[in-house]
C-alpha positions as CSV (number, residue, x, y, z in Angstrom):
1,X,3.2,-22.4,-7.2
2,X,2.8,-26.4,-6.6
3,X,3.8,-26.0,-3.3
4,X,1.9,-23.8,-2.1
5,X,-1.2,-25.3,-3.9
6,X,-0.1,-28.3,-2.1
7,X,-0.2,-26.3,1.5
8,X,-3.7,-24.7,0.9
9,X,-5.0,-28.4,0.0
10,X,-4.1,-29.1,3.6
11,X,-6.7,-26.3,4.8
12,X,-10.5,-27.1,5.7
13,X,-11.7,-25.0,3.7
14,X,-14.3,-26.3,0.5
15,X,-12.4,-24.0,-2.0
16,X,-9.1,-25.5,-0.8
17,X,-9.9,-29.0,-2.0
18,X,-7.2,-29.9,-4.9
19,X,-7.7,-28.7,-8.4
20,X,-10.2,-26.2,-7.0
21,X,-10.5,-22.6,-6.8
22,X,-7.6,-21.6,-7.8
23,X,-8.3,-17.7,-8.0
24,X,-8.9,-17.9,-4.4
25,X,-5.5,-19.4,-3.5
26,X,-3.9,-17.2,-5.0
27,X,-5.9,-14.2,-3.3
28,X,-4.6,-15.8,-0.4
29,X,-0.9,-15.7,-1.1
30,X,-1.2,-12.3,-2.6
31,X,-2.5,-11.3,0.8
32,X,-0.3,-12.7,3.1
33,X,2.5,-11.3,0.4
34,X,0.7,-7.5,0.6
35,X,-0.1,-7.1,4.0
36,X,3.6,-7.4,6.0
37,X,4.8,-4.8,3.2
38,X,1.9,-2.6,4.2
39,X,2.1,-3.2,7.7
40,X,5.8,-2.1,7.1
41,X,5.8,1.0,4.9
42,X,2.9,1.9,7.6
43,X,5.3,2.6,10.0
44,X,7.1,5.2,7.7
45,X,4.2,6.8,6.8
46,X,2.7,7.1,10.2
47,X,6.3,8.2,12.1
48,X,6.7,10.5,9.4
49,X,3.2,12.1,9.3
50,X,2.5,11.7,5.7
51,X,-0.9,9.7,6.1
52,X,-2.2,10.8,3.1
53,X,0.8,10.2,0.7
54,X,-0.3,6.7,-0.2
55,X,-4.0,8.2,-1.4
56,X,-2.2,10.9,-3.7
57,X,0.2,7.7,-5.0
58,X,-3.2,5.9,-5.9
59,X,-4.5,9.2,-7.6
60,X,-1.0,9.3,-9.4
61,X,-1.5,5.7,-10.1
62,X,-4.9,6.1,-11.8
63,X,-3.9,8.6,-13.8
64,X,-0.7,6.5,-15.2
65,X,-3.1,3.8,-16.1
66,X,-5.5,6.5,-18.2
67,X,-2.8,7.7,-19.8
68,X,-1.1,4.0,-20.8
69,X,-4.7,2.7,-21.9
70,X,-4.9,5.7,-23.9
71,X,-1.5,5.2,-25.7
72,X,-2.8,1.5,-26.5
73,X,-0.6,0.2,-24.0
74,X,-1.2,-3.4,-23.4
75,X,-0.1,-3.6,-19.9
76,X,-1.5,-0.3,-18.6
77,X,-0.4,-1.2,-14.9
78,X,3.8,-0.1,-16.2
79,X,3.1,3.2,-17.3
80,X,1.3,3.2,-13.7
81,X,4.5,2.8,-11.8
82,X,6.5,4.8,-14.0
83,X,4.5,7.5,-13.7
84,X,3.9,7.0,-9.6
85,X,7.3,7.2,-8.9
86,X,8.1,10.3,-11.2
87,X,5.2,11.6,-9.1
88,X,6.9,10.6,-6.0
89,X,10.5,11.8,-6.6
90,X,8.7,15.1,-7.9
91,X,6.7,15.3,-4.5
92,X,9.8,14.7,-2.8
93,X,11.8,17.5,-4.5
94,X,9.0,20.2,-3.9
95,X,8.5,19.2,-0.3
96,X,12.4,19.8,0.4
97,X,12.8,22.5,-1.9
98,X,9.5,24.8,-0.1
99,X,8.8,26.0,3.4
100,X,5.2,24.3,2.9
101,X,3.9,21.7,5.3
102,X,3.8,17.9,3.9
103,X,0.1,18.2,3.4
104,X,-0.2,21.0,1.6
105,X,2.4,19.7,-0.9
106,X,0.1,16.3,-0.8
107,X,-3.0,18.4,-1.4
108,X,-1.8,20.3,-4.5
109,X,-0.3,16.5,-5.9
110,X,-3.1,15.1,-5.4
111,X,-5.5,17.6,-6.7
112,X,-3.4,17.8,-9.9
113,X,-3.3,14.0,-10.3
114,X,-6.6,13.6,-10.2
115,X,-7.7,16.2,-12.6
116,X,-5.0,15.0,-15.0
117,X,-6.1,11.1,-15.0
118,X,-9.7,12.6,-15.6
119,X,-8.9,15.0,-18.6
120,X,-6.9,11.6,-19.9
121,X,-9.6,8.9,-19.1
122,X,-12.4,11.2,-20.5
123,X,-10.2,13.2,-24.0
124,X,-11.9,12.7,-27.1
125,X,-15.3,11.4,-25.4
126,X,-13.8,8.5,-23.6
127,X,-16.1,7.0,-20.8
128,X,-15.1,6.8,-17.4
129,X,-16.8,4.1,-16.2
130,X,-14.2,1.5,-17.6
131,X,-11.8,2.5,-14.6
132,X,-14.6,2.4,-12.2
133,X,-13.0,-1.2,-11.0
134,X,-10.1,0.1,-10.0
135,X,-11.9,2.4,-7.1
136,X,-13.1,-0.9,-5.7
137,X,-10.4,-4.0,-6.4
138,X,-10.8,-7.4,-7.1
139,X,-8.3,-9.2,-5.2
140,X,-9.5,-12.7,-6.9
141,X,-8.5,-11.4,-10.1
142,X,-4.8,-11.9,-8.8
143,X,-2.4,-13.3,-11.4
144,X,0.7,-15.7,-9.7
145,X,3.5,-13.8,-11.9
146,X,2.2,-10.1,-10.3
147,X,2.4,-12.2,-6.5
148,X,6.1,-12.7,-7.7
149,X,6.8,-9.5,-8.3
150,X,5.3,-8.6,-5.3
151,X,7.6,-10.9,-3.3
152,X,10.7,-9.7,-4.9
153,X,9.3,-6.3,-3.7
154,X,8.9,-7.6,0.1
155,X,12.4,-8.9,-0.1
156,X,13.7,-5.3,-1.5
157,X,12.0,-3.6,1.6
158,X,13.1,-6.1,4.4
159,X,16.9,-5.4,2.8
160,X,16.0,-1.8,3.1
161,X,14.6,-2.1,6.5
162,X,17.3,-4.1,7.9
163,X,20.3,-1.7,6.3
164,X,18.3,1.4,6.8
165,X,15.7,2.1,8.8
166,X,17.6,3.7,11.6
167,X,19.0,6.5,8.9
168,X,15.3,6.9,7.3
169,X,14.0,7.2,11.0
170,X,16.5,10.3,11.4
171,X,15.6,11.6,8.1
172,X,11.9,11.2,8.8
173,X,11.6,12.7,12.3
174,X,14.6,15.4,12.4
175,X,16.1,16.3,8.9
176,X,18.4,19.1,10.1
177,X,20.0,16.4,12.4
178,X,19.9,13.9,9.6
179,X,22.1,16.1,7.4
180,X,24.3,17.3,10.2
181,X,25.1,13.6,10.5
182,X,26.2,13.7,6.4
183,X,22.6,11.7,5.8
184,X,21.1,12.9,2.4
185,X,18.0,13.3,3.2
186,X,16.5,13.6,-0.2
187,X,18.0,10.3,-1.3
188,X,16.7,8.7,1.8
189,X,13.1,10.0,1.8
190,X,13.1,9.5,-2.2
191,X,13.5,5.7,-1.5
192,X,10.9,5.6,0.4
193,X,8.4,7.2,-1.5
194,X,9.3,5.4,-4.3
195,X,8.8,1.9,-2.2
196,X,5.1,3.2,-1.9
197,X,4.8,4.2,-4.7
198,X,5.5,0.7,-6.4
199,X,3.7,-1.1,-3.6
200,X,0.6,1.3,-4.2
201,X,0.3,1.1,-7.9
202,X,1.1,-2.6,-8.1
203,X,-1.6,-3.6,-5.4
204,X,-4.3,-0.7,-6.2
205,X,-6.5,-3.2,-8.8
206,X,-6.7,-5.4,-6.4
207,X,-7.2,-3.8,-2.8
208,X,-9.3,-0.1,-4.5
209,X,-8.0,3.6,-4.8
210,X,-10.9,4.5,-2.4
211,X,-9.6,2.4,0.8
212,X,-6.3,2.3,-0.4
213,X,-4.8,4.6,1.9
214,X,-6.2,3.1,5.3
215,X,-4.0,-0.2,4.5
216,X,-0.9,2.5,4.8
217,X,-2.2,3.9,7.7
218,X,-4.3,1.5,10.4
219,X,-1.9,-1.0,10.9
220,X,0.8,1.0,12.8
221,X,-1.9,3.8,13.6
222,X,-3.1,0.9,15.9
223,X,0.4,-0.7,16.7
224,X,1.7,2.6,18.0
225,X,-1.1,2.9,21.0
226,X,-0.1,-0.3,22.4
227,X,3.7,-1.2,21.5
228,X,6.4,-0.4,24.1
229,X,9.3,-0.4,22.0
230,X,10.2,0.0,18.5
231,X,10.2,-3.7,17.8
232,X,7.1,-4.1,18.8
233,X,6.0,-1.1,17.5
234,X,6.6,-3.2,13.7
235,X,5.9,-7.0,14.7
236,X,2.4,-5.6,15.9
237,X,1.9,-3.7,12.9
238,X,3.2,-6.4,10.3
239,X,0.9,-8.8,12.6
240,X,-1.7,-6.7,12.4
241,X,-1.8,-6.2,8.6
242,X,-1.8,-10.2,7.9
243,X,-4.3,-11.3,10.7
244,X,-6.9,-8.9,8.7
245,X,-5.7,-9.2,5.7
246,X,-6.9,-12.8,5.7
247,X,-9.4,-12.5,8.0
248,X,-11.5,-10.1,5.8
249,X,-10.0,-12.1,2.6
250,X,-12.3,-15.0,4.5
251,X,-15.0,-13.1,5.1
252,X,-15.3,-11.0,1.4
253,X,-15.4,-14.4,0.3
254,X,-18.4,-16.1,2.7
255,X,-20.3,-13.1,2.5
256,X,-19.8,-11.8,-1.1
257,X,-18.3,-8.0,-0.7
258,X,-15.4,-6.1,-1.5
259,X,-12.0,-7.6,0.5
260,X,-10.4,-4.3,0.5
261,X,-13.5,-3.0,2.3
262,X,-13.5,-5.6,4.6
263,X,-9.9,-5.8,5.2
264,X,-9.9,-1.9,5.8
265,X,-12.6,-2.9,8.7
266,X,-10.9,-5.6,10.4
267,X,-8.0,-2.8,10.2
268,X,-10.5,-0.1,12.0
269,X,-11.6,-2.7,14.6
270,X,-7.9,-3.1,15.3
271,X,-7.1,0.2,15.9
272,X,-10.5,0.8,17.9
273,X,-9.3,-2.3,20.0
274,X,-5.8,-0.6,20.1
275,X,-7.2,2.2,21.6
276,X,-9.3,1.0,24.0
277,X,-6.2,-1.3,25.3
278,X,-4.4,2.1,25.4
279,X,-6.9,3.7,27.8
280,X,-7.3,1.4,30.0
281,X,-3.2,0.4,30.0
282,X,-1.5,1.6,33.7
């Protein structure tokens, strides 16, 4: 972390003077390490038409931390990602096992997750309001050892991207084909899901469950209306995610609101830009 304490001190910025601030530095690198993962598992998501995946994750995610704090579990978040990608491989076993459309199956996990992290968070009497946070974030509450694991989990999905985007492509867009071609399928779009499924649980206390889901979905919403190829399709999506990741970082900070909510903003202003470009594009 020294070195990068000793970048943001080059920055004209009052809370990047030395020995200062240090919560929001880190917010900083915690964004710039969140937003090219989300900008690309958005990709996935959005070329597979499973928008609303990533907010049934974050349901699944809430109700693995109910049910860690109440088995007295010190670090709540674990029993999070277990549970999310138990949830996930489930999801992903139903949804190739059934003749029902991806959203229904969302709809019915989701649904179920929900009601099942209430029942947990309220048994015996308990209050919900202690997991009221989590609908909302606090990205300045960012701790450097969660950044690494975040980073070890970009690294995981660039390796995955790199050796096999072009087989989870197939698998997303034309499974018969896929499996003609001796891709399993199941094993391909199980990876996947559990990718988001780490990256939602692991981020969710610090973007919010409630906008969680458009992080997964604006950035290549927008990049898709004005890329011409695939590549492009990504870099503008990866871009997209870390220009307003850290321009509404800034601006939560200056103004005092929530940065998921204003990240989630800059993200909608992208994709309304996006699609005015795409109108008016010969």
């Amino acid at each position: 972390m020294e070195l990068w304490y000793a970048l943001v001190d080059l920055l004209p910025f009052e809370w990047a003077q030395p020995g200062h601030m240090f919560f929001m530095k880190h917010a900083l690198l915690a964004v710039l390490v969140i937003s090219p993962l989300f900008g690309l598992l958005s990709t996935m998501v959005v070329q597979s038409r499973m928008s609303f995946f990533s907010d049934a994750l974050g349901h699944s995610a809430f109700t693995g931390i109910a049910i860690g704090v109440l088995c007295g579990l010190q670090e709540p978040m674990w029993a999070a990602v277990g549970f999310a990608l138990a949830f996930s491989l489930l999801f992903t076993w139903v949804r190739r096992r059934t003749s029902l459309a991806s959203d229904t199956v969302i709809g019915v996990f989701s649904s179920t997750a929900v009601a099942l992290g209430i029942f947990a968070a309220t048994l015996g009497g308990g209050s919900f309001t202690k997991f009221n946070a989590l609908l909302i974030g606090d990205i300045l509450s960012v701790e450097p050892r969660r950044i690494g694991l975040l980073a070890g989990i970009l690294a995981v999905a660039l390796v995955l991207w790199v050796c096999a985007y072009n087989t989870l492509l197939l698998s997303a867009l034309h499974p018969p084909l896929a499996d003609s071609r001796g891709i399993r399928v199941f094993w391909q779009e199980a990876v996947l899901n559990a990718a988001i499924a780490v990256v939602v649980t692991v981020s969710m206390t610090w973007v919010g469950l409630l906008v969680i889901n458009s992080l997964l979905v604006l950035p290549a919403a927008a990049a898709r209306g004005i890329a011409r190829n695939t590549r492009q399709y990504h870099l503008f999506s990866v871009l997209g995610a870390v220009v307003c990741g850290v321009a509404g970082l800034m601006t939560s900070y200056y103004i005092e609101a929530s940065a998921g909510a204003a990240i989630t903003l800059y993200l909608a202003l992208y994709f309304a830009l996006a699609a005015v470009f795409q109108r008016e594009r010969p």
